[in-house]
Every structure is written in C-alpha cells, then in structure tokens.
C-alpha positions as CSV (number, residue, x, y, z in Angstrom):
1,X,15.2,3.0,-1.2
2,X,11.6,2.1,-1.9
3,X,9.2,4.7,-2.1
4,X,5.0,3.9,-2.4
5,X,2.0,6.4,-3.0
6,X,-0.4,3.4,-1.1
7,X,-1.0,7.1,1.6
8,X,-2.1,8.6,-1.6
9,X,-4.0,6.8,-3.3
10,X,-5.8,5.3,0.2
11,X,-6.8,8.8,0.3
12,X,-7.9,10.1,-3.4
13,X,-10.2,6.7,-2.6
14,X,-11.6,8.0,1.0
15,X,-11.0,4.7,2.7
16,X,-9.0,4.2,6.2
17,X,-6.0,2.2,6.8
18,X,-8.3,-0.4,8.9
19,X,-10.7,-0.6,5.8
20,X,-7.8,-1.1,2.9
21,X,-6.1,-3.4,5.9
22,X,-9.5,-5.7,6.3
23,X,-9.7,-6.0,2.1
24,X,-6.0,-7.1,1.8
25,X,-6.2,-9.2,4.7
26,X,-3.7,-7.2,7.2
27,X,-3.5,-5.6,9.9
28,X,-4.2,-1.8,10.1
29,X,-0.3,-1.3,11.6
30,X,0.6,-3.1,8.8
31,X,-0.5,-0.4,6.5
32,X,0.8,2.6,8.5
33,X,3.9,0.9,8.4
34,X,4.2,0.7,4.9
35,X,3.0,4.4,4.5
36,X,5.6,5.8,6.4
37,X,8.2,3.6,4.8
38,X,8.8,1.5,7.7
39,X,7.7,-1.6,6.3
40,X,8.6,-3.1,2.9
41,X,5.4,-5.5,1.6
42,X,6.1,-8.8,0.4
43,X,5.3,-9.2,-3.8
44,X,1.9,-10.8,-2.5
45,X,0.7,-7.8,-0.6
46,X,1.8,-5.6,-3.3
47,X,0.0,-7.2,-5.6
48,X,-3.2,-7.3,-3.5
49,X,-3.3,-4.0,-2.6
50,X,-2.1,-3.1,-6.9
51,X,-5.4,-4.9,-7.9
52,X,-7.2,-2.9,-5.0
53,X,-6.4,0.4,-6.4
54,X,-6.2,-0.8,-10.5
55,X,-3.0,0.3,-10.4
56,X,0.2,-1.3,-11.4
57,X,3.0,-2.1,-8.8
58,X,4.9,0.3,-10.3
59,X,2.4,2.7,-10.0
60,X,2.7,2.0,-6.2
61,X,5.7,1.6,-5.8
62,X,8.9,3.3,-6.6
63,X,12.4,2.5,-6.0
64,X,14.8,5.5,-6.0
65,X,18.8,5.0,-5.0
C-alpha cells in the first residue's frame, strides 16, 4: 500500500489543495484524491509536486505492505 504526507506537508506550507493543484498543473480533486489515498500519482506528478515541497519522493511517499 502507498502511503503519502502531500496533506501534511500542503499544510505545514499553508497552501490549499486548489493552489498546490494550479502549481502542478491538476485538478483540485486530483489532490484530495491522492490525500485520502484514493488516487495513486503517476512518477511525473510525484516528481512535480517532490520539487514543490523540496522534498524527496520518498519523503512523500511511503510504501508499507
């Protein structure tokens, strides 16, 4: 199962899921979707929203069995 910390770190930053949506060029459903771990992102996204938050993808992004 993959787990992410985008909710997280969206927040420690104070920006909305339609302002991180605009920067990485998605939709703001897109982003809940992800947050609640409804929606796996494709390596691209990932790494658009890893150099968003200077973080690495593992940073984000955690995969757990």
């Amino acid at each position: 199962m993959l787990y992410n910390l985008i909710k997280k770190h969206r927040e420690e930053n104070q920006i909305s899921q339609e302002e991180l949506a605009h920067v990485v060029g998605v939709s703001r459903q897109t982003i809940h979707a992800i947050e609640k771990g409804n929606y796996n992102p494709s390596l691209e996204l990932s790494f658009k929203l890893s150099i968003y938050f200077n973080k690495s993808i593992e940073e984000l992004f955690q995969y757990k069995r």
